[in-house]
Structure formats: C-alpha cells, structure tokens
C-alpha positions as CSV (number, residue, x, y, z in Angstrom):
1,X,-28.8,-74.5,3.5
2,X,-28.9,-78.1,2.4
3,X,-29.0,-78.9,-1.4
4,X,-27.2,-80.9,-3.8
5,X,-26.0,-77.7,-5.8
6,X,-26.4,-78.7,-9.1
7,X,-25.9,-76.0,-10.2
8,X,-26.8,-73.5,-8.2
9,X,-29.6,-71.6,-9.3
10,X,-31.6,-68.0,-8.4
11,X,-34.0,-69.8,-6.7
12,X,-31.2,-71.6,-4.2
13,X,-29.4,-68.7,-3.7
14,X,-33.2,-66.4,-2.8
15,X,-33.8,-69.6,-0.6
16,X,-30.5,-69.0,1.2
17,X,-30.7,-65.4,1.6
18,X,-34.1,-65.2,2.7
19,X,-33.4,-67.6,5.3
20,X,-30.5,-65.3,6.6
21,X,-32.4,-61.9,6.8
22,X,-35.4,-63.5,8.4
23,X,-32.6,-65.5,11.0
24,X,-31.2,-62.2,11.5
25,X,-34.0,-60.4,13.0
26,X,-34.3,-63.4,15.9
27,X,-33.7,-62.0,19.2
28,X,-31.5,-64.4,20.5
29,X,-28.9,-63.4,17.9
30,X,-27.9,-60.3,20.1
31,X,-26.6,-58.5,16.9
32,X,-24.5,-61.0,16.1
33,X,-23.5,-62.3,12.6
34,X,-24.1,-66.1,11.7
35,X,-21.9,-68.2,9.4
36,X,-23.9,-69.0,7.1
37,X,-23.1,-72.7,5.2
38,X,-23.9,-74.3,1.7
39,X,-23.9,-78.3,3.1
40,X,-23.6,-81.1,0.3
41,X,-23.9,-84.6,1.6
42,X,-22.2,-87.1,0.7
43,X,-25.1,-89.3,-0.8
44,X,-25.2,-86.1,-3.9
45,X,-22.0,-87.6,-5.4
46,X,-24.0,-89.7,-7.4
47,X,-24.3,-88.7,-11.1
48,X,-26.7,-91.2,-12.4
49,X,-25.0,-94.8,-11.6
50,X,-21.0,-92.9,-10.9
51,X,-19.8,-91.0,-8.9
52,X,-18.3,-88.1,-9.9
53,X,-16.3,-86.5,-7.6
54,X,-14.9,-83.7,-10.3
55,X,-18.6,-81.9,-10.3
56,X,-18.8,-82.8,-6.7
57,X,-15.7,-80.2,-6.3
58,X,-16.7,-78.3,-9.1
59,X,-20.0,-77.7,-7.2
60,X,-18.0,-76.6,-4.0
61,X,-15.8,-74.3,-6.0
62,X,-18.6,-72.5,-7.6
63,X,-20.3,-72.3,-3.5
64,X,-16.7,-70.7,-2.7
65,X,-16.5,-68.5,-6.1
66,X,-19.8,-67.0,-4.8
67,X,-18.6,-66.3,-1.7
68,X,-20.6,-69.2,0.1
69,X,-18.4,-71.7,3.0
70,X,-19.1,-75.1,2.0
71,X,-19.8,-77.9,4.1
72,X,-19.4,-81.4,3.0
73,X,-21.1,-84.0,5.1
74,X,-22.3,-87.7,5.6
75,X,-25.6,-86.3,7.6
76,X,-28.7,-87.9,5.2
77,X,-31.1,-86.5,7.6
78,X,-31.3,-82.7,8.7
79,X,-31.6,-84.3,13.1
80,X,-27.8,-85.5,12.3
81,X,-26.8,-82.4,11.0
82,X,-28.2,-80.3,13.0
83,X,-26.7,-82.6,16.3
84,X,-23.1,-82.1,14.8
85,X,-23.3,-78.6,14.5
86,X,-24.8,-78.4,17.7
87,X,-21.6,-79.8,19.1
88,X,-19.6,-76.9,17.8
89,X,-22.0,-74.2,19.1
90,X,-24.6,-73.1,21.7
91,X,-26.1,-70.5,19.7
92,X,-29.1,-70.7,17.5
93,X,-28.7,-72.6,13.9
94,X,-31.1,-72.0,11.0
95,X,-32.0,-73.8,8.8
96,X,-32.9,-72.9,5.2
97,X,-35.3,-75.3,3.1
98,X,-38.0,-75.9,0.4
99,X,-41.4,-76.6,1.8
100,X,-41.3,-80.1,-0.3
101,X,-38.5,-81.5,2.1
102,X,-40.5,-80.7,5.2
103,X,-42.3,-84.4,4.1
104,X,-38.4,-85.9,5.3
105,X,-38.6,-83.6,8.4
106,X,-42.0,-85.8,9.8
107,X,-41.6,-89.0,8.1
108,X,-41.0,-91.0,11.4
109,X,-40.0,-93.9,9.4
110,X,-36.4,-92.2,8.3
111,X,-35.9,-92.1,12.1
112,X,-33.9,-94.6,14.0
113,X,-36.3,-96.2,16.9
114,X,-33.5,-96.4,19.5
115,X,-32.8,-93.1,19.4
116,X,-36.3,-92.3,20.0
117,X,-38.1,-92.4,16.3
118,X,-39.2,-89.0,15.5
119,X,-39.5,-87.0,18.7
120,X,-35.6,-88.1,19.7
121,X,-34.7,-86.9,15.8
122,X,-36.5,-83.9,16.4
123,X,-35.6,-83.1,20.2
124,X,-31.7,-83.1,18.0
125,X,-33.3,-81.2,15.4
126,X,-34.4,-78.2,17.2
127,X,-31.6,-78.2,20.2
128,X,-30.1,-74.7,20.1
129,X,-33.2,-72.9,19.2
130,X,-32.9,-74.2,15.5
131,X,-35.2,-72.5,13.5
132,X,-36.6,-74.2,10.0
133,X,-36.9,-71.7,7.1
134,X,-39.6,-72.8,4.9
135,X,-39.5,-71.5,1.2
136,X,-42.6,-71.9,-0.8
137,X,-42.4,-74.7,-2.9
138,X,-44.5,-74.8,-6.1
139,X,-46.0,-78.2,-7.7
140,X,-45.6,-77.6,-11.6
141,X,-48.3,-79.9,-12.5
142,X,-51.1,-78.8,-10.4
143,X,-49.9,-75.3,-9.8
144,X,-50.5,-75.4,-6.3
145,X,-48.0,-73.6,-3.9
146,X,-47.2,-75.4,-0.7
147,X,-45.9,-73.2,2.2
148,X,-45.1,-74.3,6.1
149,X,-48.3,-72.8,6.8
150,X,-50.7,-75.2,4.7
151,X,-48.1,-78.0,4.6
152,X,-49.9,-81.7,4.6
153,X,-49.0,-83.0,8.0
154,X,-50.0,-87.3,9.2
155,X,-53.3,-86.2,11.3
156,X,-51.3,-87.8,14.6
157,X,-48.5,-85.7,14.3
158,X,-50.7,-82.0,13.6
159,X,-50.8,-81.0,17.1
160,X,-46.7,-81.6,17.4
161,X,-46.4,-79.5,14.1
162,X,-48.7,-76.9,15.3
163,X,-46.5,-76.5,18.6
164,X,-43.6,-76.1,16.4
165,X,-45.3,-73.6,14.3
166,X,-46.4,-72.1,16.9
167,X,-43.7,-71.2,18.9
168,X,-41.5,-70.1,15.8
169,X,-39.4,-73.4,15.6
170,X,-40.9,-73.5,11.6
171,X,-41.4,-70.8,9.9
172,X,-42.2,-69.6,6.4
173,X,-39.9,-67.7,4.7
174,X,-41.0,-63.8,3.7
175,X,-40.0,-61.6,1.1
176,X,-39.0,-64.4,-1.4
177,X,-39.7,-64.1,-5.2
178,X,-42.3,-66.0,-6.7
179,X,-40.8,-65.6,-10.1
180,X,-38.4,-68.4,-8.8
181,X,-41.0,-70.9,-7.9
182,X,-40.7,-72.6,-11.4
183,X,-36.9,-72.6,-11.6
184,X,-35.9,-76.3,-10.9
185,X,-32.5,-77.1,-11.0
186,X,-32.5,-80.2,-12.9
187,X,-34.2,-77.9,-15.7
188,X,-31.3,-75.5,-15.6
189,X,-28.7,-78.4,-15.8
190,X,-30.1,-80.0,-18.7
C-alpha cells in the first residue's frame, strides 16, 4: 500500500488488510505468503513548504511499531513502482488503493510518451499479474461513494478499463468497513 502515512489511520490500515485477504485467495499464490509493504515516496517529505525528515521517520517507525515493513521510494507513479518491484520478483504484486487515486492510474498525461504514454505505464503496471485493490472511496461533500466498479473513466479509455476489470487486473475490495469512509487522515492529524 501506497500512502503518505500521516498518521496512519483505521481506515489505512482496513485498506491494507483488505487488500491482503482478498490477494490471498488468488490462485496464483499457491499458498504462499506475500510481504506485504507500507511504501512512502519521497515527494511526502514535504510538510507544508519543509521538509521534515524527523516525521518522515517518525512515520516509518510507527509502520514498523505496527508491525508493517516500510518501503521508502522515489517512484511518483504506481507503473515505476510496480517495475522496480517487478525486478526483484516473478510472482504476483498487489496493490492496495483508494478508488480516488485510480484518476492517477488513467491519466495518460502523467505518462512519459517514450516509454509508450499510458499503455507502456500500464503494460509495467500490471507485469507479474499485479492486481489493483480498489477501496471505496467516499466524497464528503456530495456523499456519493466511488468504487472500481462505477469509477468515471475518459470514454476512449472504457473499453481498456473494462478489459482490466474484466479479467481481474482491478478489483474492488470486499469486506471493508463503511464506518471508515469518512475518516480522512488530514482530519485525524489536525
């Protein structure tokens, strides 16, 4: 699971442990048990203007006190990360996330056009037989509750999103709890 950690909430830690029961029942895993990693980019040591690399490794520590491996990376984009993991392993990588970051997952123009825009980011993305874990995410304002399922995908891009639903490459998380919907971490940090 990707996420800046700050602080780690309920809500982040059903995220990740949905994700892992669900990626636990794939068949490809053969009974096998993945690590499972808490990754924080680089670009989240930015407090405001600063950085602040004390809360960076406070955020870490508090990862390890729960029991979590931590991952620090320089990967902005989930294609990146998901190639350098990729070079460590063969086997299949999940991915935990909120359905409000599946937006970054099909915005083509966070994709580098030599490297072949969007499908090149997302041949890296889903090498391995990654699977994408798609938590509900709630909008406060208008109450509505987006899911990978009814997620707002660019009409040229539906039938490519559809495939990936499809065939299991995206899916929504079960069994979460909706009581966490509201709980946004800056809320909890202020």
């Amino acid at each position: 699971q990707r996420g800046s950690f700050r602080p780690v909430t309920k809500a982040t830690l059903d995220v990740l442990e949905r994700a892992h029961e669900q990626f636990l029942k794939e068949p490809e895993l053969r009974n096998e048990n993945p690590v499972v990693l808490t990754e924080m980019t680089l670009r989240h040591l930015t407090t405001g203007e600063a950085i602040d690399h004390v809360d960076f490794l406070h955020r870490a520590g508090t990862l390890g006190a729960l029991g979590r491996t931590v991952l620090i990376s320089n990967f902005r984009r989930h294609h990146r990360l998901a190639a350098y993991l990729s070079r460590y392993t063969s086997r299949p990588l999940g991915l935990a996330m909120g359905a409000s970051k599946l937006g970054e997952i099909f915005d083509e123009s966070l994709y580098n056009p030599g490297e072949g825009g969007l499908l090149g980011g997302l041949g890296l993305l889903f090498k391995n037989h990654t699977r994408l874990y798609v938590y509900p995410s709630l909008n406060l304002e208008t109450g509505h509750i987006t899911t990978a399922e009814n997620f707002s995908i660019a009409p040229h891009l539906r039938h490519l999103y559809a495939h990936l639903r499809e065939n299991r490459w995206i899916q929504d998380i079960e069994n979460y709890n909706p009581d966490f919907f509201p709980i946004r971490s800056r809320d909890v940090l202020a």
